[in-house]
Structures are given as structure tokens and as C-alpha cells.
C-alpha positions in Angstrom: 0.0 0.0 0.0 1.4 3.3 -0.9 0.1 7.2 -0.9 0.6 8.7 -4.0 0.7 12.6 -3.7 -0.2 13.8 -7.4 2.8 14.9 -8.8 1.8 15.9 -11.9 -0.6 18.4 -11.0 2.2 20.0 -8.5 4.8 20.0 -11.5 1.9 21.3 -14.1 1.1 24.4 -11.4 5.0 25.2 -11.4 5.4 25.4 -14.7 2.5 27.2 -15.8 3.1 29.7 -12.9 6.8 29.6 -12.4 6.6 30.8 -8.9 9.7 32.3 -7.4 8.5 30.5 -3.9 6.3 27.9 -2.9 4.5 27.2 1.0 3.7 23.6 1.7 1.6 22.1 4.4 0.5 18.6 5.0 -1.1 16.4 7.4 1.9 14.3 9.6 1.5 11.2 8.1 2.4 12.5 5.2 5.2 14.8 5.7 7.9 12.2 4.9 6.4 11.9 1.3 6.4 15.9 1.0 9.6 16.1 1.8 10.4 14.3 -0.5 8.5 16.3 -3.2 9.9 19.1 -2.0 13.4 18.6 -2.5 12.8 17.3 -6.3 11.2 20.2 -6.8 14.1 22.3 -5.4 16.9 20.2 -7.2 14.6 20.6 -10.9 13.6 24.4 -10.4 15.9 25.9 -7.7 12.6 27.3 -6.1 13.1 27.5 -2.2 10.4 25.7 -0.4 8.7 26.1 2.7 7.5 23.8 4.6 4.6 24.8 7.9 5.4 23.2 10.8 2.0 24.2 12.9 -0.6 21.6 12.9 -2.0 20.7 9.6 -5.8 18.5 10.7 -7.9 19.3 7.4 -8.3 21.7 4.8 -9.5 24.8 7.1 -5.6 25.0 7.9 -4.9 26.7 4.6 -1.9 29.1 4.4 -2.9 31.8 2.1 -1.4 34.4 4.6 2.1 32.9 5.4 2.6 32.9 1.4 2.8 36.4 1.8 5.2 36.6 4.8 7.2 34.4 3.1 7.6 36.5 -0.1 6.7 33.2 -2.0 3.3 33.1 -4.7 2.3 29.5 -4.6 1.1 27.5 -1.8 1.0 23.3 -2.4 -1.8 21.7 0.5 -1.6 17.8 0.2 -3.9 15.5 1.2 -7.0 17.2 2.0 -9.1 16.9 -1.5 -12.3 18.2 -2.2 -14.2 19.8 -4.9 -13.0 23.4 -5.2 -9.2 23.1 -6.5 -8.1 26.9 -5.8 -8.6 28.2 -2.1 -7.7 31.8 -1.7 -5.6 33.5 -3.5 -2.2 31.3 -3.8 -3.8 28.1 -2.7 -3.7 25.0 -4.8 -5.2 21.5 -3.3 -3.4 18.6 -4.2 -5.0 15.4 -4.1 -3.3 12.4 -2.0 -4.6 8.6 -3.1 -4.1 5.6 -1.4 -3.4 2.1 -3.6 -4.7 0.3 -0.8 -8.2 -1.9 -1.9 -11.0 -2.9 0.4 -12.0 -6.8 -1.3 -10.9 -8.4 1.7 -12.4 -6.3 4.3 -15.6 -5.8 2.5 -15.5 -9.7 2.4 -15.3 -9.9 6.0 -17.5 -7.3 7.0 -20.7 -9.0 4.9 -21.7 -11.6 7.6 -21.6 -8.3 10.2 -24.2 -6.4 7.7 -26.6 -9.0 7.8 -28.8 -7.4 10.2 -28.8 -4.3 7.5 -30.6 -4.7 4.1 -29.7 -0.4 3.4 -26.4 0.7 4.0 -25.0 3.9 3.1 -20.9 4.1 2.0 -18.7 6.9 2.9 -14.5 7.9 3.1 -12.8 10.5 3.2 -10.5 11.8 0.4 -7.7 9.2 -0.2 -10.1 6.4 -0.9 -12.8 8.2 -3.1 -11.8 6.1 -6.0 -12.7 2.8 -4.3 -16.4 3.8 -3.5 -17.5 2.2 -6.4 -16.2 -1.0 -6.5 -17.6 -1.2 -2.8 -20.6 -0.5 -3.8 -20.8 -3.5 -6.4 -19.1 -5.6 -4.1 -21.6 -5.5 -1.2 -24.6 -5.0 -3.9 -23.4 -8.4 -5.1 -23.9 -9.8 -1.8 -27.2 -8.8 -1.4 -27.2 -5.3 0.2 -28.9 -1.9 -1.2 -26.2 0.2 -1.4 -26.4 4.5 -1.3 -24.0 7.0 -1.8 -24.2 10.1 -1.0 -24.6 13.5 -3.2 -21.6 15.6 -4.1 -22.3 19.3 -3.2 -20.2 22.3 -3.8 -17.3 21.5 -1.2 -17.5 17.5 -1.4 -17.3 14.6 -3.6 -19.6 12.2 -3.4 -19.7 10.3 -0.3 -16.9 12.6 1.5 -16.8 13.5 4.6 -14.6 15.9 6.8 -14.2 15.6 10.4 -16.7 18.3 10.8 -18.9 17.9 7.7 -20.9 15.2 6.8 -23.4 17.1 4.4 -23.2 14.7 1.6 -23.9 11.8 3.6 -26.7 13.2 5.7 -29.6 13.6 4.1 -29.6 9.7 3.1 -29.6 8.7 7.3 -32.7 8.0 6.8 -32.4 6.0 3.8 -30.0 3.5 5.3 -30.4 1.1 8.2 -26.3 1.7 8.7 -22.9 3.1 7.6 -19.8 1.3 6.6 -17.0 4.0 6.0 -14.2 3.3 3.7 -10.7 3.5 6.0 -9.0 3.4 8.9 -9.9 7.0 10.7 -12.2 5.8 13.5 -11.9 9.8 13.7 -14.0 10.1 10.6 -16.1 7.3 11.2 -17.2 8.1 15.2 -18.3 11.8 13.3 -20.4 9.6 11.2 -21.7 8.1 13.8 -23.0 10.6 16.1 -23.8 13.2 13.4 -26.5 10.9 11.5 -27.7 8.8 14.5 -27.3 5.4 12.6 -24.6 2.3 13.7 -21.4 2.9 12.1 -18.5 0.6 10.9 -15.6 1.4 10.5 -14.2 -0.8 7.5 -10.1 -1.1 8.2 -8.0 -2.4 5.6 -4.7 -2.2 7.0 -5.6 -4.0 10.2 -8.4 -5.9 8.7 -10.9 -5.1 10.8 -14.1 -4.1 11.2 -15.1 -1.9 14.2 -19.0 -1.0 15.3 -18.3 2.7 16.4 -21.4 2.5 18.9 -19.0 2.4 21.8 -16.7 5.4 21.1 -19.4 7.8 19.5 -21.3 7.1 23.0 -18.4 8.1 25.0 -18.4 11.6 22.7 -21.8 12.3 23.1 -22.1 11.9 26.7 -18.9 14.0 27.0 -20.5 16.3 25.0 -23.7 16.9 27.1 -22.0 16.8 30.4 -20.0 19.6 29.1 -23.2 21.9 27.8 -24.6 21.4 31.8 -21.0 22.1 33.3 -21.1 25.3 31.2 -25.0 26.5 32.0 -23.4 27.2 35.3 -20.9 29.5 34.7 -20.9 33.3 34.5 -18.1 34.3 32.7 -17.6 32.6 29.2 -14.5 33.1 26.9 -15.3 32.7 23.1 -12.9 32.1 20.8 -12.4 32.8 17.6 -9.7 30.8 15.2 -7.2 32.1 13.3 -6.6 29.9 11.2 -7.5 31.0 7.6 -10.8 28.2 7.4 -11.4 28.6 11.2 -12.6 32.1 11.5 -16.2 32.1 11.8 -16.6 36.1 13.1 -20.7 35.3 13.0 -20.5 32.4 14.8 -18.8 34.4 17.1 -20.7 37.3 17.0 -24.3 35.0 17.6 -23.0 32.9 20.8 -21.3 36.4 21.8 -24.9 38.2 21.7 -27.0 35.3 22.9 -24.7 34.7 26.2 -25.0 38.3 27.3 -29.0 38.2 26.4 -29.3 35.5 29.0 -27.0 37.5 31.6 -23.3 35.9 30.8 -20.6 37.7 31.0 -18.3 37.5 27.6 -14.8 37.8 26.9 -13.8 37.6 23.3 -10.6 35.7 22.7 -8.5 34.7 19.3 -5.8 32.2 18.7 -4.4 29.6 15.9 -4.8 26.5 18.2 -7.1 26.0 21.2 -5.2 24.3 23.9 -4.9 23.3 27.6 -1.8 25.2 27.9 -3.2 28.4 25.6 -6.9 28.6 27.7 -4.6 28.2 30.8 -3.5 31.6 32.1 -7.5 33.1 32.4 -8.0 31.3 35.2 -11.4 33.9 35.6 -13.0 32.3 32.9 -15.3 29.7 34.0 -16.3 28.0 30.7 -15.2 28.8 27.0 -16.9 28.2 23.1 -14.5 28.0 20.7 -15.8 28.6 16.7 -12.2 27.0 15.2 -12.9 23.5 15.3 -15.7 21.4 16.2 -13.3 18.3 17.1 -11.4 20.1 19.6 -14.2 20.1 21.9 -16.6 17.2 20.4 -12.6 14.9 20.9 -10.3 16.9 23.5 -11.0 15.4 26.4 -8.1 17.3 28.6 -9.6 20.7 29.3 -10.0 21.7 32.9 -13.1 23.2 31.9 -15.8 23.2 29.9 -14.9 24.4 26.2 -17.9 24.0 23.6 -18.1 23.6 20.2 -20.8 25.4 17.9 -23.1 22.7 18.6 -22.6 22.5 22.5 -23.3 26.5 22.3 -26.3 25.9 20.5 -27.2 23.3 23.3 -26.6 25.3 25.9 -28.5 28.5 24.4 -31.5 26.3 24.3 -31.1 25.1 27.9 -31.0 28.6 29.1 -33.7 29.9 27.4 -35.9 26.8 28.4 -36.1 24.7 25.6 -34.8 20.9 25.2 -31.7 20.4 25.1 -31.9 17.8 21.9 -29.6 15.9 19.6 -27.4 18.5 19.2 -24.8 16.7 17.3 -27.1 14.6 14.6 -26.8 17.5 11.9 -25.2 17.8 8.4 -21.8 20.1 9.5 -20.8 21.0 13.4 -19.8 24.3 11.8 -23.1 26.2 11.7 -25.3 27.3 13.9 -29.1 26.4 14.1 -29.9 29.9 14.4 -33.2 29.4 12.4 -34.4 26.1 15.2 -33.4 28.8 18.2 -35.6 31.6 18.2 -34.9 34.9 20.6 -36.3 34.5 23.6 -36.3 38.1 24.3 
């Protein structure tokens, strides 16, 4: 099994732009690969190359901005695919496949589908191409298969960690989800944004995993962290600044419904939301951060309560009277469900 970083995309952008620098980013696992890459490019070109060393989790950490400081005009970002090739001004997605096939797995995983007659695929980027002959494969076997629609940001059947709007709409269409890979990260978002059992379909270990038990843990992390909150006064709210991660309306909306219902807010910024960063304002009882969904919905290591965009939707229901719901089954943990939470006052 190898990932194959698509080279001849990179090498068609340099030559029909002949930059006279070039950003990089990439995603750890595959920074030995664009390394690589990078020093080919060097040796063929002579163009210095720059390679970001802050956290690279999806395709929200774009670097338009450092391409600038760095007096460079073309930024590479590997591995995170999706519909849209251009983001920004200088930022070019470059696709990252991997050779690996699923026959075997799919094999194993029929006799676990039997309870299911509907199941619904999904993946994330590297493994796009092998949606189809998964599909046939379990249709073969008896199963109705569904994929889900491409829409302006995703292929069909993608998902991101925080996005699952192509494969949404069909939860209701399928009895369950197998998803194409080996990110129980991807597949545990599956799982507790559509509501439906999840497997996680593992080719390198060769294994199939029901995500039941880990999406449980989440959610009930999650909702013990939306009643922490409701009892806290002072709330920071964060705002990312990370080119994808700054939602200024999200901000804005939690912002002005926390100080409707007598909270006290302090507006915070900053490229990663951590421990040690949320650390020195110790008078801030509970925090909402609008970067990344996952860093609350995942990061278990807080000392207290930090929310994501659906936990502050939770928790504006809560103290306005309403139900707290299923505040996770939705088709992105990005927006807000500001048309489902209606002023109270």
C-alpha cells in the first residue's frame, strides 16, 4: 500500500506559474512523502520551499497568509481533496490517493451487515476512488447500497471531520454506515452526526469496528460539558485564526446570545485552542470556541468546559428553556441552528 501525492498536478502548477516561492503544508502522516516532493522540486527548479510546521488536521488549515510573509506566490496543500481546486488567493489543493483496496475487508464485514438490508458508504479523500467497486461488491452480496450527493465543497460520499453534508440527508435511507478507511476519527463523526450504527471498514488492520461504543463516550462528554457550562458566568469565546477557522458570525451570535441571558463575555483569538493556551484566564469559568468542532466534540483534557458550535447551541437552548436535543445529529458542526433557536427576548 502506498500514498501517491499527485505529482503531476504540482509540476503542471509550477510550470504554468513559475513561482519564485512555494509554501507547503501537509497532514503528519504524510510529511515524509512531501519532503520528499519538495526537494525534487528544489533540485529541478531551484525554487526555495517552505515547509509549515504548525498543525495541519484538514483543509481549514490553509496558508494563504504565510505565502505572503514568506515572499513566495504559490502554496501546495496535500492530502486534504475536495471539490473546489483553488482556495484563496495562492492556494492550490493537491490530491493524496491511497493504492490500498477494500476486497478483503468488504468480504469480511458481509456476515456483520446482515442485520442491514440499506447501508449507506462513505471515506474521506484518499479512498474516493474505491467507493464504487464497494458499492458493487456488497450490492453483489445482497445489500442496497447508497451514496451520498456531491455538493459544492464535497465529492460524493466525503466527509470531513466536521462535515458530513453529503452523507446526511440519506440517514434516513439506510439502516447503517460502513465507512471506507482506517480514521475511527471520521467514522465516530459519522456516527454521532446521523444517528445510525457505524463501521468502521479497516484495511490495513483488517478489521471491522462498530463505532457505537466510542461515539457514545463523545456524546455523553459532550452533554456533560453543555450542563458544566450552564453554570458559569463568565464565558471566553474564541475565535480561530486559522485561515478556514474564522467564523466572526459564529462568534458574533453565541457572543450576543450569552449576554442576552446575563453571561458575561470575553472575546478571545488564537491559531490553536489548547490546555496550555486557555490556561492563564483562570477567571474564565467555561469557554466556546468557533475554530474546530473536534477540539471540543474529541479533546477530552480541558480543565473546563470548552464548547463547540453545537454544545453553544445546546446550551442557548437550555437557558432559554427549551430541550436540550440531539445537538450533534446534523449535516456540518460548523453552523449554527440559528433558524431552530428563536430569541427569547
Amino acid at each position: 500500500m502506498t500514498v501517491r501525492i499527485d505529482e503531476e498536478k504540482v509540476f503542471r502548477l509550477i510550470n504554468e506559474k513559475k513561482p519564485r516561492g512555494i509554501v507547503v503544508n501537509a497532514p503528519g502522516g504524510l510529511i515524509r512523502q512531501t519532503r520528499n516532493l519538495m526537494e525534487r522540486i528544489e533540485a529541478q527548479y531551484g525554487i526555495p520551499c517552505y515547509l509549515i510546521g504548525d498543525s495541519c488536521f484538514g483543509i481549514c488549515d490553509t496558508v494563504d497568509d504565510e505565502v505572503t510573509k514568506l515572499d513566495a506566490d504559490l502554496a501546495l496543500h496535500i492530502g486534504h481533496n475536495a471539490v473546489p481546486e483553488e482556495i484563496g488567493e495562492f492556494t492550490h489543493l493537491i490530491d493524496a490517493k491511497d493504492d490500498i483496496k477494500f476486497d478483503a475487508i468488504i468480504d469480511r464485514s458481509i456476515e456483520v451487515f446482515r442485520p442491514y438490508r440499506r447501508l449507506g458508504l462513505a471515506t474521506f479523500s484518499q479512498h474516493l476512488d474505491e467507493l464504487g467497486p464497494a458499492k458493487r461488491q456488497l450490492e453483489a452480496a445482497g445489500f442496497e447500497v447508497h451514496l451520498g450527493r456531491e455538493n459544492n465543497l464535497l465529492f460524493q460520499s466525503q466527509t470531513f471531520g466536521c462535515d458530513f453534508s453529503t452523507i446526511y440527508p440519506m440517514s434516513k435511507e439506510v439502516d447503517a454506515f460502513c465507512y471506507l478507511g482506517g480514521s475511527e476519527f471520521h467514522a465516530v463523526g459519522v456516527a454521532l452526526a446521523t444517528g445510525k450504527p457505524t463501521y468502521l471498514l479497516d484495511p490495513y488492520l483488517e478489521e471491522v469496528r462498530d463505532m457505537k461504543e466510542e461515539a457514545e463516550i463523545r456524546r455523553k462528554r459532550s452533554i456533560l460539558g453543555v450542563y458544566k457550562a450552564l453554570d458559569a458566568r463568565v464565558f471566553g469565546v474564541v475565535t480561530g485564526l486559522k485561515e478556514g477557522q474564522k467564523m466572526l458570525g459564529r462568534t458574533k451570535w453565541i457572543s450576543k446570545r450569552l449576554e442576552m441571558n446575563g453571561r458575561k463575555v470575553v472575546q478571545l483569538a488564537m491559531r490553536d485552542v489548547t490546555p496550555a493556551n486557555l490556561a492563564p484566564y483562570r477567571d474564565i469559568e467555561a469557554f466556546v470556541q468557533t475554530a474546530c468542532p473536534r477540539i471540543s466534540i474529541d479533546g477530552f483534557t480541558f480543565d473546563r468546559p470548552v464548547l463547540s458550535i453545537p454544545q453553544a447551541d445546546a446550551l442557548v437552548r437550555l437557558m432559554e428553556g427549551r430541550e436540550i436535543g440531539e445537538f450533534l445529529e446534523r449535516p456540518k458542526w460548523i453552523e449554527l441552528t440559528t433558524g431552530l433557536i428563536p430569541k427569547s427576548r
